[in-house]
N, C-alpha and C positions, 0 to 999 in steps of 0.2 A: 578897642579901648574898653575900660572897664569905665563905672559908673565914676570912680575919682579920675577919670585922666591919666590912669597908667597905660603903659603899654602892656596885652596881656601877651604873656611869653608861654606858647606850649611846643612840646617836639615828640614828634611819633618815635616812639623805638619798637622792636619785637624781637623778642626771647631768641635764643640758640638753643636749635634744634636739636636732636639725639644725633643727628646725619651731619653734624658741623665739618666733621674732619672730611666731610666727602667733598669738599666744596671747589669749585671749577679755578684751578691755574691756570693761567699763560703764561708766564715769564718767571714765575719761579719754579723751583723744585721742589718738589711736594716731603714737609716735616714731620714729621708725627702733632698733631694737636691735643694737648691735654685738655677734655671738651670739661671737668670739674672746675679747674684753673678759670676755662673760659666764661662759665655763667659766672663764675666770682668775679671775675673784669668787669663784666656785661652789667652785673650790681653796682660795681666800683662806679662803672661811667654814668650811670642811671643817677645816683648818690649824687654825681661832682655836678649834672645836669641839676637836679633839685635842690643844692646846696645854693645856688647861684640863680636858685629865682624862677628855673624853669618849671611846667607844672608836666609831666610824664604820660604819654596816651599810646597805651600798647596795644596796635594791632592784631589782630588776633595770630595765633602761631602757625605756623607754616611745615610741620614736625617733617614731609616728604620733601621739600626744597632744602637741600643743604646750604645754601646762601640766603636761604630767607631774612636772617640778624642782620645783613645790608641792606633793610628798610629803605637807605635813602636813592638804591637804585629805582624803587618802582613808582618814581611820581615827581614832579616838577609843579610845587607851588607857587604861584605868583597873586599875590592879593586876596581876591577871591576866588580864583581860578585853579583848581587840580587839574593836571594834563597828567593821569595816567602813564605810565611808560607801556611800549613795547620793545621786553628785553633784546637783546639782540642775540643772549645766549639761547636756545628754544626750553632748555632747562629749566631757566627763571623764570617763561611765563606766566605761569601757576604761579605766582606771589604777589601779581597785583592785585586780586580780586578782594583780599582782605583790608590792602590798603584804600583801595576805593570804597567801600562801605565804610571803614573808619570815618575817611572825611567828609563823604555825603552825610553820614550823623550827626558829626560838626558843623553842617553846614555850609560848605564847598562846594560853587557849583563842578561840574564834571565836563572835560574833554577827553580823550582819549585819541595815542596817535594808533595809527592805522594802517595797514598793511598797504603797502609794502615797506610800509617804516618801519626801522626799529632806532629805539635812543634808551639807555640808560640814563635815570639820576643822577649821578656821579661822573658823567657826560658834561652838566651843565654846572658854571659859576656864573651866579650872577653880584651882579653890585650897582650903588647905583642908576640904577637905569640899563644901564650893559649887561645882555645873557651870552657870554660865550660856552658854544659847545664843542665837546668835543669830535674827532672826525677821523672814526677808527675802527678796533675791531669790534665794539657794541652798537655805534653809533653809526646808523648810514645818512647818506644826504638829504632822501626824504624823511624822514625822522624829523630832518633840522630845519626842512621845510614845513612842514606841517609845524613843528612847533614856534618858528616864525609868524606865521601866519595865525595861530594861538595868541602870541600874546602881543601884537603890535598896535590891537585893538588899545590896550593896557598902556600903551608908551613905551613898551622894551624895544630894545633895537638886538638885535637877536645875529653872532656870527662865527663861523664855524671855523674854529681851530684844527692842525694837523694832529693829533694824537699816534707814534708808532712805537714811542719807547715803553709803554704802559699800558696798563688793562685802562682807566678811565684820565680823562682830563684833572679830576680834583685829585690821581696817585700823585699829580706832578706839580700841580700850583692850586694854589687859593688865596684867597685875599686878606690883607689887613683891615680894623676899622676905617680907616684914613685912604683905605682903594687902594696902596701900594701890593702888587700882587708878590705872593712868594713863590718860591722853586728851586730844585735842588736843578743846576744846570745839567748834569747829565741825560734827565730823562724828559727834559724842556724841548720838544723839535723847534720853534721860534719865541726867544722871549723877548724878539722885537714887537709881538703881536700887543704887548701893555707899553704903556706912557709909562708907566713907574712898575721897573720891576727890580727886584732885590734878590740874588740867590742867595739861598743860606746853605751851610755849610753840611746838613746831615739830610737823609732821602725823610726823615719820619720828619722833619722840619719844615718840611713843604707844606703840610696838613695841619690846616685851625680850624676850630668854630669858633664864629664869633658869637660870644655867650650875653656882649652889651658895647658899648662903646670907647671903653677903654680896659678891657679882658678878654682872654682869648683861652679857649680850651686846646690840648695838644699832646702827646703820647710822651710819656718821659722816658724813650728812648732816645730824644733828642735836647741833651741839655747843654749844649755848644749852642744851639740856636735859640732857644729857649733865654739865656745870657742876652743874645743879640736883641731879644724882643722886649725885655726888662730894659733893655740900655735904651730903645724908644719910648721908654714909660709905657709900655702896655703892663697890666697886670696878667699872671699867666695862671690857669689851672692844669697840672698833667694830671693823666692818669696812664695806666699801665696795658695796654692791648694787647700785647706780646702773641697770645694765640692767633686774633685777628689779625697780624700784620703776615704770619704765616700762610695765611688765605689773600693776601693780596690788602687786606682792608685794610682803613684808616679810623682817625677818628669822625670824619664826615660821614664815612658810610652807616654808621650804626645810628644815628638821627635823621630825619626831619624835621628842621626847624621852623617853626609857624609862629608868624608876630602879625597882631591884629587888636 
């Protein structure tokens, strides 16, 4: 909180690297990346973050990690808690060390999971009080144990989803302000696993941030679903990822969202 009572709103992002185009697929087929295109995105989403109130904390750059600009794989905020990730790619490694100094400067106390764990960011949704993770090819069971036991102290209840059609749990759902979770059913393995879930109709429709309690950020590749969420009364910010989506990303992956 700030000294009037607001909530302060900040979100980690980090620059795209010279090596973007190098960056690890599973499930797609590798595009050409126009990496000028992509730092002009990278501005564009930074802009549409700051536009809406967010204040911007850039991690320092990562120039040898070609996926370093998915920031939000390397760390699971809760409260006052950073739980470090260990990637599960051995590539990504190398890109939490920056994020962990960021938030120790902020003032973040530090966990870190711990071998033989590994969990990516973009593994974990949380809401509410519920951390679902994901349980796949980044994400092993001790990962999801140790981060369990992380944050239960805290009040999370912490459980681990099937993840097989996608690189992370958030390629394939995220949540509304209101907890109804989204997802494009094809690459859903159980969307019996929520009380409220809603498919929407396009794959980039799956992916929000939520930017405050009735606005939501989301890639305007998807403006079929985009319609559906304006017809809930949410307010909608897009912006344009088109490079990053070719690398697997979303718009979750390129922040960190920190409320405090």
């Amino acid at each position: 909180m700030t000294e009037n009572g607001t909530v302060n709103k900040r979100a980690l992002v980090r620059r795209p690297g010279p090596r973007l185009a190098e960056g690890l697929l599973t499930h797609l087929t590798r595009t050409p990346v126009d990496l000028d295109l992509a730092r002009r995105q990278w501005h564009g989403y930074v802009d549409a973050l700051q536009a809406e109130g967010w204040e911007t904390v850039e991690v320092p750059p990562a120039d040898d990690s070609p996926d370093a600009v998915f920031v939000e794989d390397t760390v699971v905020v809760y409260g006052d808690l950073a739980v470090i990730s260990r990637p599960g790619a051995d590539e990504r490694k190398p890109e939490t060390a920056g994020t962990e100094a960021t938030l120790a400067s902020l003032g973040y106390r530090i966990a870190r999971i711990e071998h033989p764990g590994t969990l990516d960011g973009g593994d974990v949704l949380k809401h509410g009080g519920m951390v679902w993770v994901g349980l796949g090819g980044r994400t092993n069971a001790s990962g999801i144990e140790q981060l369990s036991a992380l944050l239960r102290p805290l009040g999370a209840q912490v459980r681990g989803v099937p993840v097989t059609r996608a690189l992370h749990l958030k390629s394939t759902v995220t949540a509304l302000p209101d907890g109804t979770v989204v997802g494009y059913g094809p690459l859903v393995d159980d969307p019996a696993t929520w009380r409220s879930f809603l498919p929407v109709p396009e794959e980039a429709g799956a992916h929000v941030v939520l930017l405050d309690g009735s606005t939501v950020l989301m890639a305007t590749r998807a403006p079929v679903t985009r319609a559906l969420f304006e017809s809930r009364g949410l307010r909608v910010v897009a912006v344009d990822i088109s490079e990053y989506e070719k690398l697997e990303g979303c718009v979750t992956c390129l922040s960190v969202r920190l409320r405090g």
